[in-house]
Every structure is written in C-alpha cells, then in structure tokens.
C-alpha positions in Angstrom: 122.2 216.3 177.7 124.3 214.9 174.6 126.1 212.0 174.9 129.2 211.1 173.2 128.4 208.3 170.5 129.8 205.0 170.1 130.2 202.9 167.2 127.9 199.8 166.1 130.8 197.5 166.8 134.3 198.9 167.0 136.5 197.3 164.4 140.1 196.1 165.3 142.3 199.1 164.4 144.4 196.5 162.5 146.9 197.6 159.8 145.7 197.3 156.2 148.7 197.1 153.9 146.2 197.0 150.8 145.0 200.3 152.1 148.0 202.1 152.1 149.1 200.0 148.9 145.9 201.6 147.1 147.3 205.3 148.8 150.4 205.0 147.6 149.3 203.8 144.4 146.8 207.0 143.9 149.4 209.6 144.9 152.5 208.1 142.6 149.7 208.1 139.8 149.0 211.6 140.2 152.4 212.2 139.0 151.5 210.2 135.6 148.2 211.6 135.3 149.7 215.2 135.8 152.2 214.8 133.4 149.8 213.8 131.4 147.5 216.7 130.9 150.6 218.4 129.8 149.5 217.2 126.5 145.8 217.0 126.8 143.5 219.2 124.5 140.6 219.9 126.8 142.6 220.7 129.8 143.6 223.8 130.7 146.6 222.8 132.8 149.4 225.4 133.8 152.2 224.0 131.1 151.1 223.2 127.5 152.6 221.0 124.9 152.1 222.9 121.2 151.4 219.6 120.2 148.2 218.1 121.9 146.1 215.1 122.0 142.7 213.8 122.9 143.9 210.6 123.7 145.2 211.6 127.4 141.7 212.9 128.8 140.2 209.3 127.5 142.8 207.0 128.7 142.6 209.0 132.2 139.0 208.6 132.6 138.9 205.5 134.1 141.6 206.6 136.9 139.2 209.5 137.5 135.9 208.1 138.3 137.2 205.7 141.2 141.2 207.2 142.6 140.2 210.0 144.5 136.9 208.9 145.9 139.0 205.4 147.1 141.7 208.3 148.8 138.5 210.0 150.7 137.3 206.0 151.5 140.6 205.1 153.3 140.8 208.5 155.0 137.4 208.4 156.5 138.2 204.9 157.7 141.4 206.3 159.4 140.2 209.5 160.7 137.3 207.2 162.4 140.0 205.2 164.0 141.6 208.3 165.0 138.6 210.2 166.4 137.5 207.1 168.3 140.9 206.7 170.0 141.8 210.3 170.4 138.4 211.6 171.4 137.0 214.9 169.8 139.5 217.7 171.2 142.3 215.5 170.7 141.1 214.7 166.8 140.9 218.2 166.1 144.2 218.7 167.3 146.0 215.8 165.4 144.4 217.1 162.3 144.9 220.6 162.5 148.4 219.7 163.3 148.7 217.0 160.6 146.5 218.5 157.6 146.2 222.1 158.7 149.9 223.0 159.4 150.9 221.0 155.7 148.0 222.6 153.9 149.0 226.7 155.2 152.5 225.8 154.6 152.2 224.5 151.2 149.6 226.5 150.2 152.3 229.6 150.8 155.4 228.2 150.1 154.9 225.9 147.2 151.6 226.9 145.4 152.5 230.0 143.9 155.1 228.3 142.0 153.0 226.5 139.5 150.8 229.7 139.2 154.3 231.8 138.3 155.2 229.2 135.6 151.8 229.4 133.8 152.0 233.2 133.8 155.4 232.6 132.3 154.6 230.3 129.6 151.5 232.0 128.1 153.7 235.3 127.8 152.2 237.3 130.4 155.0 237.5 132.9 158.1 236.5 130.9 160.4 239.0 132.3 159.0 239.2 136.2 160.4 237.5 138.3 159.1 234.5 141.0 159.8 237.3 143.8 157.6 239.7 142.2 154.8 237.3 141.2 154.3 236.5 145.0 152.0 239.7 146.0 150.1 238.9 143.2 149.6 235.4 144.2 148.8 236.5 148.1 146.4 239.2 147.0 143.1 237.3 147.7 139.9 237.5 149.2 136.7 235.6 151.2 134.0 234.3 148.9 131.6 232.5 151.6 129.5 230.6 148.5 132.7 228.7 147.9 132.9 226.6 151.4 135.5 225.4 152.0 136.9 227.3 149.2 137.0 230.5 150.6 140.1 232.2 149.8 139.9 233.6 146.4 142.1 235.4 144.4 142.9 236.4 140.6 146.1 234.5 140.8 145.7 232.6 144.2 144.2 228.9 144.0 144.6 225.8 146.0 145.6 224.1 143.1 146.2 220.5 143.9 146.1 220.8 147.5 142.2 221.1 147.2 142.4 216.9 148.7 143.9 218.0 151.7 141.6 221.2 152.5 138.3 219.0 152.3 139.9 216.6 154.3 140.5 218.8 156.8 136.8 220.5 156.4 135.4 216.8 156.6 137.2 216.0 159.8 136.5 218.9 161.2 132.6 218.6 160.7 132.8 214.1 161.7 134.3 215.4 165.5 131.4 216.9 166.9 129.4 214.1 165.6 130.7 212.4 168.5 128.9 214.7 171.5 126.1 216.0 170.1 124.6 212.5 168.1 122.6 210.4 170.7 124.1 207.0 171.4 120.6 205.0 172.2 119.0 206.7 168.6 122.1 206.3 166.4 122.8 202.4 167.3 119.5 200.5 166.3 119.6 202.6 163.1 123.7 201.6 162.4 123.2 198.1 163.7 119.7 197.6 161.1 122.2 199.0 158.5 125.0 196.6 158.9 122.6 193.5 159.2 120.9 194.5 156.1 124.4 195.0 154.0 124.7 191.3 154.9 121.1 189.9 154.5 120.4 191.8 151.0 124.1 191.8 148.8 123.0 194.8 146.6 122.8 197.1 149.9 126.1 198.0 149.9 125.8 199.8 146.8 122.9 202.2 148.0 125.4 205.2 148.6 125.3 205.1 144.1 122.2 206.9 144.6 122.9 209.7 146.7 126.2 209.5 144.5 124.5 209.5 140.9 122.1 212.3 142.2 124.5 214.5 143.2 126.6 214.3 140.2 123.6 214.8 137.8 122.1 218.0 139.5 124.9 219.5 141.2 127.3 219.3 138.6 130.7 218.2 138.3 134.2 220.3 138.8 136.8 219.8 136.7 139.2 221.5 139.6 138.3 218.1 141.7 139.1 215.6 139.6 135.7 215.9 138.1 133.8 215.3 141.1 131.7 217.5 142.9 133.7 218.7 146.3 130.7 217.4 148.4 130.4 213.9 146.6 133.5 213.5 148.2 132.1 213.4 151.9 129.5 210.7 150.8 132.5 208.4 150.2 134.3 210.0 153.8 131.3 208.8 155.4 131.2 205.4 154.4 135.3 205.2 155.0 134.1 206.1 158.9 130.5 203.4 158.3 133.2 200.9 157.2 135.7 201.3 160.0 132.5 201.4 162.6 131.2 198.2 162.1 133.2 195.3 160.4 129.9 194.0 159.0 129.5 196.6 155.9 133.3 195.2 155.3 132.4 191.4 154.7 129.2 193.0 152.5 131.9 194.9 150.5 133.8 192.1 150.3 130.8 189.8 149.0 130.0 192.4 146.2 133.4 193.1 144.9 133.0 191.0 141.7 129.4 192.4 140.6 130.4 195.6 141.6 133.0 195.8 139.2 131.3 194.5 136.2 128.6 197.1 136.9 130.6 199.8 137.7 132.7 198.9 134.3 129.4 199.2 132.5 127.7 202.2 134.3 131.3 203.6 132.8 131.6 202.7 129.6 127.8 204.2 129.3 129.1 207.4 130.4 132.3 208.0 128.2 130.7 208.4 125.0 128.0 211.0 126.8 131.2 213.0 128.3 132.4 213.3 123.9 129.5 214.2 122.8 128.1 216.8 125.0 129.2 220.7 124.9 129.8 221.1 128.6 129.2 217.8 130.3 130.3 218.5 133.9 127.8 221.2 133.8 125.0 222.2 131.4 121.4 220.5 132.1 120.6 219.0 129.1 119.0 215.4 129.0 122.1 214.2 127.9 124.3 215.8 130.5 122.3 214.7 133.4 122.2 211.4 132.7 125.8 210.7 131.9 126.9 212.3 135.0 124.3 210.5 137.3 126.4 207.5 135.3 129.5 208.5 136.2 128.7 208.9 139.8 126.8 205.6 140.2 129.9 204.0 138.3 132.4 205.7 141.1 130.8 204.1 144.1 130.5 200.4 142.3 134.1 200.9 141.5 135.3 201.6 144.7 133.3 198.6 146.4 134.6 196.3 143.7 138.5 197.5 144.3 138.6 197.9 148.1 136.7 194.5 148.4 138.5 192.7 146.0 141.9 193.5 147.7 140.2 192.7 151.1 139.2 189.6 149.4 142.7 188.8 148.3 144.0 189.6 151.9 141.0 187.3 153.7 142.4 184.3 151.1 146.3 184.5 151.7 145.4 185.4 155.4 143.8 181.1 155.7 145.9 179.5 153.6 149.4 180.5 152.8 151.7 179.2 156.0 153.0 181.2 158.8 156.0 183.2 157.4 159.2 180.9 158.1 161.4 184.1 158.5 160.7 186.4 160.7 162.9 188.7 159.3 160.6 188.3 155.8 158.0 190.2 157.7 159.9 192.6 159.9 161.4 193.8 156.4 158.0 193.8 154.8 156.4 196.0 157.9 158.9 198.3 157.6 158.3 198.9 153.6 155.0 199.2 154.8 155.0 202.1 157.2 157.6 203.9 155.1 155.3 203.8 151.9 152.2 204.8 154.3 153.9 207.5 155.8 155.6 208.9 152.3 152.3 209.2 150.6 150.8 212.7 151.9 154.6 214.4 151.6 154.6 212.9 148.3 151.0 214.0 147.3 152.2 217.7 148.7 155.5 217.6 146.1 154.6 216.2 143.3 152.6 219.3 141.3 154.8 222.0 141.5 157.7 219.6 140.5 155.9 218.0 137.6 155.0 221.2 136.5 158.2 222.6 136.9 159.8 219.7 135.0 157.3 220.2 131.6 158.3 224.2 131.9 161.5 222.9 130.6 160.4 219.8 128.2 157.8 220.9 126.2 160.1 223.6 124.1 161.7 220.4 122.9 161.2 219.1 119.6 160.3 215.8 120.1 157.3 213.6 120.0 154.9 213.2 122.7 155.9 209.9 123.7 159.9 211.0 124.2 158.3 213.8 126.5 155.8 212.3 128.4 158.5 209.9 129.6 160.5 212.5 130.5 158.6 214.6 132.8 157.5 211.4 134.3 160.6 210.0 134.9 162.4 212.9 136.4 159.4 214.3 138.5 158.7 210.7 139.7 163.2 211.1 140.9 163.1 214.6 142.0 160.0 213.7 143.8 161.4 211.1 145.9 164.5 212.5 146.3 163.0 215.5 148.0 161.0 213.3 150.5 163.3 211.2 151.2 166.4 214.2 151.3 164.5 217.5 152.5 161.8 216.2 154.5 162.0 212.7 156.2 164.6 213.0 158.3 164.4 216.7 160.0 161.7 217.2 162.4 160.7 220.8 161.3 160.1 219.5 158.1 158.5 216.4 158.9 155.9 218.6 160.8 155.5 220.6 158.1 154.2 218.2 155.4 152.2 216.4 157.6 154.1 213.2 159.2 154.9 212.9 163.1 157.9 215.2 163.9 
C-alpha cells in the first residue's frame, strides 16, 4: 500500500516579506513590460505603436530570463506549505477554488477584450461591436498536443492568464505526489540531496542543466515569456525542494553572489545569439541551441542569486538591527505586508486587458514614444489599482472570483 510522503525536514511556515516583495514586484512590472511591447518591433502584441523600436525587446531581456521562473519559485514554495498543511483533497480544493474559479472567470469575462481591440486596430473588425466579437472569441476547440493548453480557438487564447493555468496544472499533478510516493524510498534520497547542497556550494545550481537542456532542444515560446511551459515546473519543483527542507535554503543563500555573476555572464553570452539568429526560440541551428541552452542555464543562476541574496539580506538585519521599539512600526508594516501579498494575483489578473485597453487610445497620438510610454503606464498602473482596490477587495463575490479568500 502507498503511503502518504513526508518531507526531509518540514520548514517553519514562517512569512517571507522578501517573497511577496519579489511577487509584487514581478506583477506591477508586468504592467511596464506590457506597455512596453506596445512599441517593440519583434512583438506581435495586440496594440501597435506606428512608430517602433528595437530598443524595448533588449532592455526587457534581462527581466525575462529570471521574473517569471522566480513567480513559479515562490509558488511552489507556497503550494508545498499548503499541500502539507491541507493534505491532498483539501489542496485540490483550495486551488481549484483559488486558481481555477479566477482563471474560468477571467478567462470569460476579461480575455476577450484584448482579443476585440486587436481585431479593431488592424482593421478587421472596426465596425463590430465587443458583443458581437464574443461568439467568435468562445468558438474553440480541444487540441490534446497542447497540455495544458487545450482549448484552442481562431480567436480564443489564454493570453496572459497562461501563469495562472500552469499553476493550476502543476498543483494539480504535486498532490498525488503525496499518496502514491513511498516515504522510506523518497527520504534517504531528499536527505543525501540537502546534505550535499551544503557540503559541495555549486550543487545548488544543478537544476541549470535540466534547465539549459530543455531550453536548447525543446525550444522556447514566445507566448510564455520566452520560456518553455514545462521549464517552468523545473523551477515549481525546487519552490516545493526549498520549502521541504531548509537546508537547500542556507545553500541558496551561500551561492547568491557567484550565482549572479554567472548568471550575468551565461546572459550577456546569450543576447547577442538571440540578434543574430533568424528564429532563435526555435530553429536548430548550432547557433540557436546553444544560446538558448545559455539562456536557460542563466535563468536558474539568476534566480539562486536574487532569492538568496534577499534571504541574505533578511538573515543580516534579522541578528543585528534591535528589536523594533514601536510596536505599532511593525503592526503597520505586517499589515502593508499582507495587503501587497494578497493584491498581487488580482492585480496580475487586471492589468492586461487595461494596459491594452489604455494603448488602444494613446498610440493614435502624435507624440514621441517616450510621452507615450509614460502614459499607458501611468494610467494602467491607476486604473489598475483602483479596480483592485474599488471593484474587488472589499465584496466577497468578487474577492472569490479573482482568487483571494472571500
């Protein structure tokens, strides 16, 4: 019979402001990096600037190759927590209820919205309106090769909500982990794991192997932020690896600093491969391979080096600054806390279909790219907040509905 697996050595489930700190930080940059490709010349993004440049896709690069593997990091650390603490029925529960009911809902009521505007601003639609766009939008299909992709349709996508479906697939494929792994088989193996990340400092940045591999013979999708959809569950698993045993923590703490310099390098390798080739994310040339086995090596080192420097940071001012001498200093600073760390999946769930909204109306303007960069990104970054804050915090239908505890 199966028995339910437990962890190397359960870490304290203790809040990690830096973690939701790098969250937030990823999901309000979405907004600038969106905006962004407004003006980009490689990107085919759903509003165009006439005037373009190659600058944006360059400058955005480095955001790219370490943002949204960290986001699938910190979830996998979280939904380990969770799934420990809940058990496996209950973890299925809490994220169908927190990813699936947000994903279906938004997926209906505020995907097709970016989708109408494109067909709108290339001249297609002009004169039809959002009402009768929508049964184009729903017509859609099953395409099984495209796990967990599988609704397909001419006009239907999941657009930016692609984050939030593989989370969902990933979580749903960690909780029967749980049953069906043996406890006495999966321990030694863990445990021989975690005391090696300590004894040999370079072992924590293995998982740039599977990583690099992955990248340079599966490809790369430009739909994913570059990455391959299942390069993101390499970084899930070691989220749940880092939240199981505290030991591969102190490792990543120990490597931050040579992590970074070699993920900077591994990077800066890969950027002029990426202008050069024809279809780098793609095509198996020499050259293609190898900058994307690059890239995907850089990503891991990155992440190391961030996470662990914060952790770093956190482990310094945790021995020697003095015990707050206002209480009421850290009640306030809790509080920002847990409102930032419950704002960022609402937020992450807005922010597309306003930015893109927002440029629908900008780019006709004669101005310089500068003068409209700012101002999608100023309104969308207000209209954003205002909506969480206005139309979803503080109701409970709606709370449920992007994600957060009614």
């Amino acid at each position: 019979m199966a028995r339910r697996t437990e962890p190397v050595r359960q870490a304290l489930p203790e809040r990690r402001p830096e973690l939701d700190a790098i969250r937030l930080l990823v999901v309000l940059g979405l907004i600038f990096f969106h905006s962004s490709l407004v003006f980009a010349t490689d990107d085919d993004y759903y509003v165009k600037n006439s005037e373009t440049t190659e600058v944006i896709l360059i400058a955005a690069g480095f955001a790219v190759v370490w943002a949204m593997p960290a986001l699938f990091l910190i979830a996998g650390l979280g939904s380990w927590y969770s799934l420990r603490r809940r058990g496996a029925a209950g973890f299925v529960r809490e994220r169908l209820l927190r990813l699936g009911v947000p994903l279906l809902f938004t997926t209906l009521v505020l995907n097709p919205l970016p989708q109408w505007l494109r067909h709108r601003s290339e001249g297609r639609g002009h004169d039809e309106s959002y009402l009768a766009f929508l049964p184009r939008f729903y017509d859609v299909h099953v395409e099984l090769d495209e796990f967990p992709f599988l609704v397909q349709g001419e006009y239907f996508e999941t657009g930016h909500l692609w984050f939030v479906l593989l989370l969902l697939a990933f979580s749903l494929m960690l909780a029967p982990l749980l049953r069906v792994l043996p406890a006495d088989r999966v321990r030694p193996v863990a445990d021989r794991l975690a005391r090696e990340s300590l004894r040999v400092r370079p072992a924590i940045l293995l998982p740039a192997i599977p990583l690099a591999l992955l990248c340079a013979f599966a490809g790369m999708e430009e739909n994913y932020a570059g990455w391959h959809r299942w390069a993101y569950l390499v970084f899930f698993a070691a989220g749940c690896a880092l939240a199981a045993d505290d030991r591969f923590r102190t490792a990543m703490r120990r490597a931050a600093v040579p992590a970074g310099w070699l993920g900077a390098g591994l990077f800066a390798l890969s950027g002029p491969g990426f202008a050069v080739a024809d279809e780098p994310f793609t095509e198996m040339t020499a050259l293609s391979i190898a900058i994307r086995a690059l890239f995907g090596a850089a990503g891991w080192c990155l992440v190391v080096a961030i996470l662990g420097h914060l952790d770093r940071r956190r482990a310094t001012r945790a021995t020697t600054q003095p015990p707050e001498p206002h209480p009421s200093g850290t009640r306030r600073r809790a509080h920002a806390y847990a409102y930032l760390a419950a704002a960022a999946l609402p937020i992450y769930l807005l922010h597309q279909p306003v930015v893109v909204a927002v440029a629908y109306f900008v780019v006709g303007w004669s101005a310089p790219i500068p003068v409209e960069y700012a101002v999608i990104v100023t309104v969308s970054l207000a209209l954003t907040l205002a909506a969480y804050e206005f139309l979803v915090r503080h109701t409970r239908v709606t709370r449920v509905l992007f994600g957060m505890r009614g």
